[in-house]
N, C-alpha and C positions, 0 to 999 in steps of 0.2 A: 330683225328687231327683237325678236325673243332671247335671244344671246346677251344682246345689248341691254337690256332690260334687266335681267336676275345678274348679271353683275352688277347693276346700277342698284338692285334693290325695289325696282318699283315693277308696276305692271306694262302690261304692251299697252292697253290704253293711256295709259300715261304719257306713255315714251310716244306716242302716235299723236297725241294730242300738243304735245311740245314742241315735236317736226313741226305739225299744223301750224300752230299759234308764233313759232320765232321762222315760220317758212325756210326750214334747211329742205337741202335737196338731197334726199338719203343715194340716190346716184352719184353724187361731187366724192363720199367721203366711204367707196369700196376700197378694201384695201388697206392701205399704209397709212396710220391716221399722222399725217406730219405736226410734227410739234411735243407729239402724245411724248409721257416719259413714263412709259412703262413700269419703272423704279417703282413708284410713286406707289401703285397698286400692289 
C-alpha cells in the first residue's frame, strides 16, 4: 500500500481508509491491474 500510495500522492492512511470506506478487497487486485493503461502515467 505504501507503493501505491506516493504514486498516488497521498498518504497510507488515506489510501487505507478508502479500501475501508468503498470495501475493495486489496487481495482481488495483486498483480496485473486489468484495464490499467499504464500510457496514462
Amino acid at each position: 500500500m505504501a507503493r501505491a500510495a506516493r504514486k498516488l500522492g497521498i498518504t497510507e492512511r488515506m489510501i487505507g481508509y478508502k479500501i475501508k470506506k468503498y470495501g475493495i478487497r486489496k487481495e482481488a487486485y495483486r498483480g496485473e491491474m486489468v484495464g490499467f493503461d499504464s500510457s496514462r502515467w
